[in-house]
ROLO-758709 format. One line per 5 residues: number of its first residue (from 1); their letters; for each residue x, y, z of N, C-alpha, C. Coordinates in Angstrom, 2 decimals. Layout:
BEGIN
NUM = A = X/Y/Z/X/Y/Z/X/Y/Z  ...
END
This chain:
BEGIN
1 = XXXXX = 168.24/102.50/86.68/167.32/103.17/87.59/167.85/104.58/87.84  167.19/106.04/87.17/167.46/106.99/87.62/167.32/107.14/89.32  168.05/108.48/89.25/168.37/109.14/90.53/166.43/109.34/90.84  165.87/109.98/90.41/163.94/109.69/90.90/163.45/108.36/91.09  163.81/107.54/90.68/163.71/106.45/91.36/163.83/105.82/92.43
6 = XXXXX = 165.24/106.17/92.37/166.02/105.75/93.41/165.62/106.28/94.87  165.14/108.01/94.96/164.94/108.52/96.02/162.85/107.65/96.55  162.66/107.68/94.84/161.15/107.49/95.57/161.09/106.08/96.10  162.28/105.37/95.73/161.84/103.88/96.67/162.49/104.09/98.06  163.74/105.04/98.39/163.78/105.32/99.91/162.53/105.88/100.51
11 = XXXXX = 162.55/107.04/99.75/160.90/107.58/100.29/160.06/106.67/100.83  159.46/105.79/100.13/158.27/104.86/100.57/158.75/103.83/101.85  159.70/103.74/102.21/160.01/103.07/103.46/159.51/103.70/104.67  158.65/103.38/105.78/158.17/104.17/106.62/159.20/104.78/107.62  159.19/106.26/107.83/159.40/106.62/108.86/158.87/106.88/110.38
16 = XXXXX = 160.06/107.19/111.05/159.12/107.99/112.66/158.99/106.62/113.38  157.95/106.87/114.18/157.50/105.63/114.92/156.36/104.53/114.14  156.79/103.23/114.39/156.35/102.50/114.05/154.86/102.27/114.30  154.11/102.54/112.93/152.45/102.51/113.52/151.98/100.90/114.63  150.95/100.93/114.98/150.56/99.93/115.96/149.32/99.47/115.11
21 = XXXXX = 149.78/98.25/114.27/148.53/97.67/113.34/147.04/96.52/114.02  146.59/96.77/113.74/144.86/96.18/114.31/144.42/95.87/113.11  143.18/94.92/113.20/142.56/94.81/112.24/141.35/95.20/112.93  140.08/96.18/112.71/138.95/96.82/113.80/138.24/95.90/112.69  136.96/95.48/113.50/135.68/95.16/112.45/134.81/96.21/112.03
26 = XXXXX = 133.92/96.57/111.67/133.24/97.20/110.80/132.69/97.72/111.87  132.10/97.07/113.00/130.97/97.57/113.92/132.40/98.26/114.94  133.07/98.35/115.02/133.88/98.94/116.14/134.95/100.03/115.25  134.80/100.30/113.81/135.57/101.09/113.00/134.86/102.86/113.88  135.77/103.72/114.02/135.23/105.13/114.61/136.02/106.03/113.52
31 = XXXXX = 137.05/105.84/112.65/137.53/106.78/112.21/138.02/105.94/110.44  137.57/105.94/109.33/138.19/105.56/108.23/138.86/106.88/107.40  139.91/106.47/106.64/140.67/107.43/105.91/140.34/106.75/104.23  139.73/107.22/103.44/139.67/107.36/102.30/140.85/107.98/101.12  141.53/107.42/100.26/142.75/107.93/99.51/142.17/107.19/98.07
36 = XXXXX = 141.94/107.84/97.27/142.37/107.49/95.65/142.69/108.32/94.89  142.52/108.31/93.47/143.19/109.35/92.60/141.90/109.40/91.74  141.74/110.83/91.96/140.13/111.53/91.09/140.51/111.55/89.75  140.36/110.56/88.97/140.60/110.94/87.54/139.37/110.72/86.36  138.51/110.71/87.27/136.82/110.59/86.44/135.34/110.78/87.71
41 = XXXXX = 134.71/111.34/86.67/133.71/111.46/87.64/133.10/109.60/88.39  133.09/108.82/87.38/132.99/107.63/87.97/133.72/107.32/89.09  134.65/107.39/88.70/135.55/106.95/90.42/135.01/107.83/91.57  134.86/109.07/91.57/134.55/109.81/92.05/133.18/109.59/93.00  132.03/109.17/91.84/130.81/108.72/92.47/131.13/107.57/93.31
46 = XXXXX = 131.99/106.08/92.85/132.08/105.56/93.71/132.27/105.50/94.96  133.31/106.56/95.04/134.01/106.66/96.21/133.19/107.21/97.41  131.65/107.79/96.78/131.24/108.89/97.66/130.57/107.89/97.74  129.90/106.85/97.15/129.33/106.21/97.90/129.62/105.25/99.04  130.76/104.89/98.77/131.60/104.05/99.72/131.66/104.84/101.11
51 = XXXXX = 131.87/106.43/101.02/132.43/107.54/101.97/130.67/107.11/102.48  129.92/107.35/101.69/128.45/107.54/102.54/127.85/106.45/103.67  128.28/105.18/102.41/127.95/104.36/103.45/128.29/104.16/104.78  129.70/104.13/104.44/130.54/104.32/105.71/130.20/105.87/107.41  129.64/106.57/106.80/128.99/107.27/107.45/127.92/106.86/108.11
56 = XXXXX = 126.99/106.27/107.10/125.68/105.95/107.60/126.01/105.08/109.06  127.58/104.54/108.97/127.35/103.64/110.02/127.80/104.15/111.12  128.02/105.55/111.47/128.45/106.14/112.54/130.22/106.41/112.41  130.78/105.84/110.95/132.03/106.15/111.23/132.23/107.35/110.57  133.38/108.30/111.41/134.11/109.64/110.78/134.77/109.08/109.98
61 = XXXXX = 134.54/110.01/108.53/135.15/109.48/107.15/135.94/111.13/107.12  137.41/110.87/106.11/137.77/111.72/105.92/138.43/111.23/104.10  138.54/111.84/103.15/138.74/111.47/102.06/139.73/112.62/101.36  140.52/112.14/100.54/141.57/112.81/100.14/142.04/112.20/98.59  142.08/113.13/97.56/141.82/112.48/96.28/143.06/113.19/95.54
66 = XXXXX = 144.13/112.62/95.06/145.23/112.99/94.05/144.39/113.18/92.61  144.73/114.48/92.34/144.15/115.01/91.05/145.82/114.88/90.31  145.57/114.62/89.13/146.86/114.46/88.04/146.63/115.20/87.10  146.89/116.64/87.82/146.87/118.16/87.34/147.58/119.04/87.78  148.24/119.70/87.15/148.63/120.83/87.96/148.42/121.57/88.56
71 = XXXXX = 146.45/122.19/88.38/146.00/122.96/89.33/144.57/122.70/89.26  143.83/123.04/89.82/142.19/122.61/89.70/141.72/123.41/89.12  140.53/122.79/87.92/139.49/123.72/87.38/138.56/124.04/88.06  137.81/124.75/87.44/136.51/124.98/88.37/135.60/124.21/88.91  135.37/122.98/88.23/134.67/121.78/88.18/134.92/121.76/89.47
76 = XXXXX = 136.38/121.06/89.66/136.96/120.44/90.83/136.86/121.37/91.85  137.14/122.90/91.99/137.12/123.63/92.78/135.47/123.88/93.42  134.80/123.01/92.72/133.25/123.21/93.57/132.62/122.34/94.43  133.78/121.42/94.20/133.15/119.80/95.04/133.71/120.09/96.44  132.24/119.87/97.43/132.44/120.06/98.81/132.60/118.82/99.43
81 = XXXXX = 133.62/118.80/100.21/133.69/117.32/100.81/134.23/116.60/100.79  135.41/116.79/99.56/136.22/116.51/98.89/137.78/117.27/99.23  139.11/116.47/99.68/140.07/117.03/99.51/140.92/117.15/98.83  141.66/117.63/98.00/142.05/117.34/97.04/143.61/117.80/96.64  144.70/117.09/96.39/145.44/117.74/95.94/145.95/117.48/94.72
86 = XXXXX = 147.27/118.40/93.98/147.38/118.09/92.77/149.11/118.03/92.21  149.69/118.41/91.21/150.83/117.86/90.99/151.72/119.27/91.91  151.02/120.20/91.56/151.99/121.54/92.08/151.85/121.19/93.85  151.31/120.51/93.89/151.52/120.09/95.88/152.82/118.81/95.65  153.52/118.23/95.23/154.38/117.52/94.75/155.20/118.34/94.65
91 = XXXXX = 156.58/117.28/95.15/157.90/117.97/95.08/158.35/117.01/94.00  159.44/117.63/93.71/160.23/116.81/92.47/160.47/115.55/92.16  160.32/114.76/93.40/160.37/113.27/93.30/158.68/112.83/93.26  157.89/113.50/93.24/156.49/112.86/93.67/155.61/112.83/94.80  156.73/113.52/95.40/156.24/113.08/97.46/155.51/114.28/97.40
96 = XXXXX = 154.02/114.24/98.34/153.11/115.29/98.73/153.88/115.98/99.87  153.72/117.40/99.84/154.01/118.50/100.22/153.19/119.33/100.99  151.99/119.16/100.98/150.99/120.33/101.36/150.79/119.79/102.70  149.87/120.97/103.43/150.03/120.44/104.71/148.76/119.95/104.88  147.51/119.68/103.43/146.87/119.23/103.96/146.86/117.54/104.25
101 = XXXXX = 147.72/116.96/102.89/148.05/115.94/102.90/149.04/115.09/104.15  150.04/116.23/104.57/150.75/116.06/106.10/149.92/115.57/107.07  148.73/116.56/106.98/147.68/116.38/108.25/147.05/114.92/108.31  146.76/114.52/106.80/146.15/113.16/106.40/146.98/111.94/106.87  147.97/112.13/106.61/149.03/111.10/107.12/149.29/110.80/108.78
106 = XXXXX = 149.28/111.92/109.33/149.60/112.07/110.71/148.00/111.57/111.27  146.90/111.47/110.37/145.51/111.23/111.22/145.78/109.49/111.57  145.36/109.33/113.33/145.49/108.03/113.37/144.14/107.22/113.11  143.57/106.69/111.98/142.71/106.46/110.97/142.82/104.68/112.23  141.28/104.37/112.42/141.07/103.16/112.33/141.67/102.35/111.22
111 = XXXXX = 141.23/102.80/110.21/141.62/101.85/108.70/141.88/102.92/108.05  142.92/102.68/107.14/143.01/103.67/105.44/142.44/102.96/104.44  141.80/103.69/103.52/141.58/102.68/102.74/142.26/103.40/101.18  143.03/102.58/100.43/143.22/102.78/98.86/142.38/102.60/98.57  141.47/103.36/97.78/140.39/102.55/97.28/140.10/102.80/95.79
116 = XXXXX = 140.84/102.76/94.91/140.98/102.48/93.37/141.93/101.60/93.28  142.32/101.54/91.75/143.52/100.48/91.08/144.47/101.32/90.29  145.01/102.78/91.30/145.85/103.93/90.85/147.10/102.92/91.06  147.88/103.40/90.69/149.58/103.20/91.10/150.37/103.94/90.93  149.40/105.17/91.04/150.21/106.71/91.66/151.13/106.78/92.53
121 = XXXXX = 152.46/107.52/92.56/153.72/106.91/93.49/152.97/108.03/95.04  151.94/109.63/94.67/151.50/109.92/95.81/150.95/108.95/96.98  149.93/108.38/95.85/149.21/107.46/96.78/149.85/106.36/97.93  150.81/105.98/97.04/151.93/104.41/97.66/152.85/105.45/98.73  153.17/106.34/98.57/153.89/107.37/99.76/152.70/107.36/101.32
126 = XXXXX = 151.56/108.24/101.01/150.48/107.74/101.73/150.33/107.29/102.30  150.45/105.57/101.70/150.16/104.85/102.28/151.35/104.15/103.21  152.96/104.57/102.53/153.35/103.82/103.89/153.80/104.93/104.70  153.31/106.12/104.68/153.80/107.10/105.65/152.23/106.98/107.29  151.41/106.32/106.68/150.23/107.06/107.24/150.30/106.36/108.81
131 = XXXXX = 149.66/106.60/109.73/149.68/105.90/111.21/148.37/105.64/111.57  147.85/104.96/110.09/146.56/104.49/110.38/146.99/102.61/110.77  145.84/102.24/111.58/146.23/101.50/112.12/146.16/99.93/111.28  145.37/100.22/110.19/145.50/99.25/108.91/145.21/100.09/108.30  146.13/99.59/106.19/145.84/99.88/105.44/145.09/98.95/104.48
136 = XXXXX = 144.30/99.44/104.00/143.51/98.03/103.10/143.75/98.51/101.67  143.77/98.17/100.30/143.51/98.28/98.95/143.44/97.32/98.14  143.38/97.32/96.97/143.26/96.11/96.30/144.10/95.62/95.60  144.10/94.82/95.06/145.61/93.60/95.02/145.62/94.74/93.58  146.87/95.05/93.59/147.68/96.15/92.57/149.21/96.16/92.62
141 = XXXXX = 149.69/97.43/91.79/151.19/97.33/91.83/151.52/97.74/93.59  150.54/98.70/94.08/150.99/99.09/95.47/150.48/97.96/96.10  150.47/96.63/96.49/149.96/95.76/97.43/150.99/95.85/98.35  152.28/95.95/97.90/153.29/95.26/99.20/152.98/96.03/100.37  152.19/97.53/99.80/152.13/98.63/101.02/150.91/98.96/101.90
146 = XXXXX = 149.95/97.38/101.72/148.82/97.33/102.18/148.83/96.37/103.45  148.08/96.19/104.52/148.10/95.27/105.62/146.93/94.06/104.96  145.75/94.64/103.78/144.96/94.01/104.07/144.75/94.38/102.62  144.56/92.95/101.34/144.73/92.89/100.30/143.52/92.68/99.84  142.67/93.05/99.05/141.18/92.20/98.55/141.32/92.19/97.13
151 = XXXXX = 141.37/90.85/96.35/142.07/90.55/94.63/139.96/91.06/94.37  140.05/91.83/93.14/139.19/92.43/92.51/139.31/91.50/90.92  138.42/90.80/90.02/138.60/90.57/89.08/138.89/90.70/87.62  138.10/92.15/87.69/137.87/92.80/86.18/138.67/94.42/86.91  139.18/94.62/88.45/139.48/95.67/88.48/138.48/96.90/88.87
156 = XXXXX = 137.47/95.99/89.31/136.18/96.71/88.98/135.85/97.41/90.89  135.27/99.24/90.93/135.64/99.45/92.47/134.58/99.12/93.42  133.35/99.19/92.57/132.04/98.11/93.30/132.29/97.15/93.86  133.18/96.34/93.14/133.21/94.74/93.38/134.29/94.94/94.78  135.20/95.71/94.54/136.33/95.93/95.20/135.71/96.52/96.74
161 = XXXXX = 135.00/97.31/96.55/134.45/98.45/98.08/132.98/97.12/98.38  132.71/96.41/98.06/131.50/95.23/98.15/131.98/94.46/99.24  133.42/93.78/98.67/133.95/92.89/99.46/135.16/93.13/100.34  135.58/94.35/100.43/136.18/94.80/101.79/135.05/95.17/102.54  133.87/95.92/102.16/133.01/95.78/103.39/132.69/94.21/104.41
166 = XXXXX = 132.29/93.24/102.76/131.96/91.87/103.62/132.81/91.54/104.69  133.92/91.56/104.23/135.01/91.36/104.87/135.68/91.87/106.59  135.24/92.98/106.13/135.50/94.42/107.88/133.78/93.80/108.59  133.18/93.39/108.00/131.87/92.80/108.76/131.61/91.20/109.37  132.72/90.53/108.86/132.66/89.06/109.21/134.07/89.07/110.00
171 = XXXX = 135.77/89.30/109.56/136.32/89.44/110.84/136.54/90.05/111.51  137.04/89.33/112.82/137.30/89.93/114.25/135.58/89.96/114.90  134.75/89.52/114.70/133.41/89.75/114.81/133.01/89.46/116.08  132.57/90.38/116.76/132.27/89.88/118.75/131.22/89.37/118.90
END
């Protein structure tokens, strides 16, 4: 195990104060955090639809997408709505740097959600740095760093964003 290794598995151990975990239901969610890694326009559409729905229901969505680039093309530089960072926001071990990603972490998010089948080491940082009050994703190499696991079959993010909704809608239910 190199020395990058070695630092990125201290890394991923949470610091600071210990978040305060909940599980909110769907009807009482006010704030979700959105995280995957933009590496196709497909994922991409998914995600916005997931972001939309989730709107429609009165919750503040905020979304934040690891590009595995060094810098953005133009493409990427036109999408509104979208946050995005990329490898040059990465420090030498992998860990995000920018302050927009800082800001993302420090948001205290009803729920985070992973919501692809990345196993980007940004993303798994993310997720155990963040002080959202659950993290959800789908059963992957990053599970250990999730509160709330949903096994997907074919991998597929429909199936995956389908049944964490069912799911944030049936428990804890008042």
């Amino acid at each position: 195990m190199g020395l990058k290794n070695i630092l990125r598995k201290k890394a991923l151990k949470p610091t600071g104060d210990k978040r305060s975990k909940a599980f909110i239901n769907l009807e009482d969610l006010k704030s979700v955090g959105i995280l995957f890694e933009r590496d196709n326009d497909a994922t991409a559409a998914n995600m916005a639809k997931l972001a939309k729905f989730l709107h429609e229901q009165g919750i503040q969505i905020d979304v934040l997408a690891f590009v595995n680039m060094k810098k953005a093309t133009e493409e990427l530089q036109s999408k509104k709505g979208l946050n995005l960072f990329y490898k040059k926001d990465l420090n030498w071990i992998g860990k995000p740097k920018s302050e927009e990603v800082v800001n993302f972490i420090k948001q205290k998010f009803d729920l985070l959600i992973k919501s692809d089948f990345s196993n980007a080491f940004p993303l798994a940082y993310i997720c155990t740095q963040s002080n959202a009050s659950m993290v959800a994703g789908p059963k992957d190499e990053l599970s250990p760093y999730y509160d709330f696991i949903l096994e997907s079959k074919a991998q597929d993010q429909n199936e995956f964003h389908q049944g964490l909704i069912h799911y944030l809608s049936v428990i804890n239910k008042k």
